[in-house]
N, C-alpha and C positions, 0 to 999 in steps of 0.2 A: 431730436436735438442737433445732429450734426448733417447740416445742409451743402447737399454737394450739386456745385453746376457742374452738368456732366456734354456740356456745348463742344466739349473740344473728342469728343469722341469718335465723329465720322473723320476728322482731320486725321486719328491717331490708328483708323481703320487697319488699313497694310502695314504699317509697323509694328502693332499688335501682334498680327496673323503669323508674321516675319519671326517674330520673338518667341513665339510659343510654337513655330516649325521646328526651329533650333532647338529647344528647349525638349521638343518631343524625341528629337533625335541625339541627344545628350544623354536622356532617359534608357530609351532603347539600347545604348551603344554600354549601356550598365552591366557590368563591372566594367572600369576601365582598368588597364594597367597602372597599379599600384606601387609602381619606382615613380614614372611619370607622374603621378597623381599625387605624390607625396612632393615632389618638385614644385609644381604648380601651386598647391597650399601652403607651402610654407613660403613661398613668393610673395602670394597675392595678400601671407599673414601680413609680413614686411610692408607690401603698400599700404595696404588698408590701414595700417597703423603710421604709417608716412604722412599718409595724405589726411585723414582725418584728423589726425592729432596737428599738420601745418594750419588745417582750414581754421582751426581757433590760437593759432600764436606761436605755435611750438616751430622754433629755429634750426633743429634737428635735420641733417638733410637726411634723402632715402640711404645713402653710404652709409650715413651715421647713425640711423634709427635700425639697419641690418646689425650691425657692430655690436651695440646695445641689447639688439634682443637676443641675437644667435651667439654672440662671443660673451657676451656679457662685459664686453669694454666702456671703460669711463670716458666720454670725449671731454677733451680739455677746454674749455672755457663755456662751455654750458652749464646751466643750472641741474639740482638737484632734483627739481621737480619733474624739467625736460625729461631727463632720464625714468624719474617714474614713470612717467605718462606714457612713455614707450614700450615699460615692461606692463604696466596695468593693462594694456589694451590689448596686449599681446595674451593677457592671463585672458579678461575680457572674451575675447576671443572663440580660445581654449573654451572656456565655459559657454558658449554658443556649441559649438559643434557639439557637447555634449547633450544637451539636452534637445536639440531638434530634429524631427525625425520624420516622418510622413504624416501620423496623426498628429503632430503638436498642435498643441490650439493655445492662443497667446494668454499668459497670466501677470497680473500686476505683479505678481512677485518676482517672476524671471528679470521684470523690467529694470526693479530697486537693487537685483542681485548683478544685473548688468553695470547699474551706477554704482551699486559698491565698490566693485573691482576698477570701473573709468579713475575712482578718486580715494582709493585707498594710499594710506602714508601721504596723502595731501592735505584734506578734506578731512580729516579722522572723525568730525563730530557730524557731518553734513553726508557721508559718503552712504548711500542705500538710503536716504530718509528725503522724503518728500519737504519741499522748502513751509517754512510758517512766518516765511514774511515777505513784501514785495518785492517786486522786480523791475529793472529797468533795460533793457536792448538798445544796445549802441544803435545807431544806422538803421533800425525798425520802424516800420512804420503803424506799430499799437503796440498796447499797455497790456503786457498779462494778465489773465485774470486773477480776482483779488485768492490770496492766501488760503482762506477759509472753505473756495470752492476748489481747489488743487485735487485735494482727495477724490471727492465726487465725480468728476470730470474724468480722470484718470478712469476711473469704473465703470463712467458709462461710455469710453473710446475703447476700452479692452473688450464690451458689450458688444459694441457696434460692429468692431472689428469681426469678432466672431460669431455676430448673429448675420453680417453682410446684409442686409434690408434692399440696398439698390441691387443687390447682384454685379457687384463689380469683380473683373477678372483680377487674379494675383495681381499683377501691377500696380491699376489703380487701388487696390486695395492697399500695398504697401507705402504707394502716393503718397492720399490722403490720408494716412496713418501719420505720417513722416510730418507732414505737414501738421494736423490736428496736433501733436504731440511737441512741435514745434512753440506754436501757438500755445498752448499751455502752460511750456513753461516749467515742469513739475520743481525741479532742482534751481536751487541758490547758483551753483555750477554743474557742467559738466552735459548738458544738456543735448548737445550736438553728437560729441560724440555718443553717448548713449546712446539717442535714435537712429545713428546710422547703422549701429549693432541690432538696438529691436528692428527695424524693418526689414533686415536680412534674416531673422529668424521667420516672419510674412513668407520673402521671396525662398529660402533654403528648403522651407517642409515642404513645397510644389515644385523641388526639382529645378529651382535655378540656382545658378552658383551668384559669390554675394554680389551685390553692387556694389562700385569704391567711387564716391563723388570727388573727384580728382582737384589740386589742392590750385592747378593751374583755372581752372572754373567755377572759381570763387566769389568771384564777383559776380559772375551768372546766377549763381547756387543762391545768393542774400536778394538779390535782383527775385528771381523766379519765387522765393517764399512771400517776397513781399507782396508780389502778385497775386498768390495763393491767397493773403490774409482780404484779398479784393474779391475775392470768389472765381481769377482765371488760376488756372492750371495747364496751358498749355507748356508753359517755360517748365516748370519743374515738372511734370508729365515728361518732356522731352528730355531731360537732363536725366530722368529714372530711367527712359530707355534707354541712352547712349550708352548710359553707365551697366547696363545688365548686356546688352550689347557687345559690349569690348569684353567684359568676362568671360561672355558663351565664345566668344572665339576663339577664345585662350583655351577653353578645354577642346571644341571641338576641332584644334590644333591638332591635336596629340591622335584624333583618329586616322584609322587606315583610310585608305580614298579618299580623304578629304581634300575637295575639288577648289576648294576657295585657296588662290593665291592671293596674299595683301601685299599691300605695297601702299607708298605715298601715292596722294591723288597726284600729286604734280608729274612721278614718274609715268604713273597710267596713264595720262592725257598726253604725254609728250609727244605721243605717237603720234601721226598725221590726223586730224582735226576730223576727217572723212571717215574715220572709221568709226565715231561717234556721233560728230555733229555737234558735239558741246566741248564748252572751251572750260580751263582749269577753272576758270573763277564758280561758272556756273556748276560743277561736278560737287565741288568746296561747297558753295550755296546747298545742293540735296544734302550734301553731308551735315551739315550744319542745322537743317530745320528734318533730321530722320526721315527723310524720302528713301536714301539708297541702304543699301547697309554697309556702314562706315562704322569706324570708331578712334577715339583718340588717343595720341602718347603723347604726351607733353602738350606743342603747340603743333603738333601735326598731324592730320587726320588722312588716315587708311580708311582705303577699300579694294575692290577688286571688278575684274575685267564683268566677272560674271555678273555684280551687283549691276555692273552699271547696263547693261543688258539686259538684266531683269526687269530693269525699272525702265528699257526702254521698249521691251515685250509686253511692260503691263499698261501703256500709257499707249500704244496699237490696239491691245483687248479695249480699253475705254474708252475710246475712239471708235474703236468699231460699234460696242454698245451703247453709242449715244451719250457718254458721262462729259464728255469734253469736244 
């Protein structure tokens, strides 16, 4: 049933390899310190709920969605809803970390108990229940499918998921999840943010922390799905990595010896031209299509001295062996 062109996977080779070195070393470095770790999550709770709940309308800024969750403050000239949406996600959440654990294996029901909580005290009669009538997508380029097959569908992507048939690694698995599930459609509302909750339960049971598709990369994020609904995957492929990318950093932050200093590409290049050979624009370029290892905060993309050395050590090996 569910057809995947898998063309963009020699491109996503080294970035791969990259993602799941960190990942392994994240793994290993288990238990981390539990003051820092409690930091770091209740941080990334605030983003995740920033960002996902701005990608669909919510006015809320990150100052004011912290306020909201941690203080429990009313901000003055927002809506009611805004404010729910801020603590639902945050419950949302909560009810992730509970239930995912190394053997998780995905169930339709975790999924509707996901969109319970996205759209409770909003949604009261729609919130956990799969839609029964059509739908329409702003800015989409197709038509959900009809009402009748919702359920079905749902059952054979939760299937698929955890039968894996192509053998795709965690990532694309969570990908094409995000996507197929996209496409679907299941909910009236609430849709987006849900899948960006189910896919990190995918990516969390294999040891990565979550992905937060960042509310500044928005137009990338509709861009890249609609490409998806074409059969490419390279854009949102790359957007799943930057986004698990920028995470893994954030915790393997907090390790001892960790050799990676970040910093803005602009300040890294500033230095004499010679010592790399590449100018800010092209550095920005790798960073941009997941060549180096970079990642973003707002409108400005980190990396480090070492990344950019790596990528110029690995581009000597494939040179040497004939790749280029």
């Amino acid at each position: 049933m569910w057809k995947v062109d898998l063309t963009y996977r020699e491109e996503f080779q080294t970035t791969f390899e990259r993602l799941f070195d960190k990942k392994e070393m994240l793994v290993k470095a288990r238990p981390l310190p539990s003051s820092a770790l409690a930091k770091i999550r209740e941080a990334l709770t605030v983003e995740w709920t920033y960002n996902s709940n701005s990608i669909e309308g919510n006015t809320l800024t990150l100052q004011e969605t912290q306020m909201v969750i941690q203080e429990g403050i009313t901000v003055k000239g927002k809506s009611l809803r805004e404010h729910f949406e801020a603590k639902n996600h945050e419950l949302a959440i909560d009810y992730l970390y509970k239930i995912v654990n190394d053997n998780y294996i995905l169930r339709g029901i975790d999924v509707l108990s996901l969109h319970n909580y996205v759209m409770r005290s909003i949604e009261e009669d729609f919130a956990g229940r799969l839609r029964n009538g059509g739908v329409r997508i702003s800015g989409a380029n197709f038509i959900p499918p009809n009402a009748n097959k919702v359920s079905d569908l749902i059952d054979e992507l939760v299937s698929f998921i955890n039968k894996n048939p192509l053998g795709l690694n965690d990532i694309e698995l969570a990908t094409i999840f995000h996507h197929k599930f996209v496409w679907i459609h299941p909910f009236f509302d609430g849709n987006g943010r849900t899948v960006r909750l189910a896919m990190n339960l995918l990516l969390m049971r294999k040891g990565f922390p979550p992905a937060i598709i960042l509310k500044a990369d928005r137009k990338k994020y509709y861009e890249a799905l609609n490409q998806a609904n074409n059969g490419n995957y390279q854009k949102l492929m790359l957007l799943m990595c930057q986004a698990i990318e920028r995470t893994l950093n954030i915790y393997l932050s907090i390790l001892p010896n960790n050799e990676n200093v970040y910093d803005t590409i602009s300040n890294i290049v500033s230095e004499p031209q010679e010592v790399y050979g590449f100018s800010q624009e092209y550095v920005s370029l790798l960073a941009r299509q997941g060549k180096i290892d970079a990642y973003k905060e707002g409108k400005n993309w980190y990396s480090s001295k070492k990344a950019i050395q790596d990528y110029i050590d690995n581009r000597k090996r494939k040179r040497l062996l004939g790749y280029e």
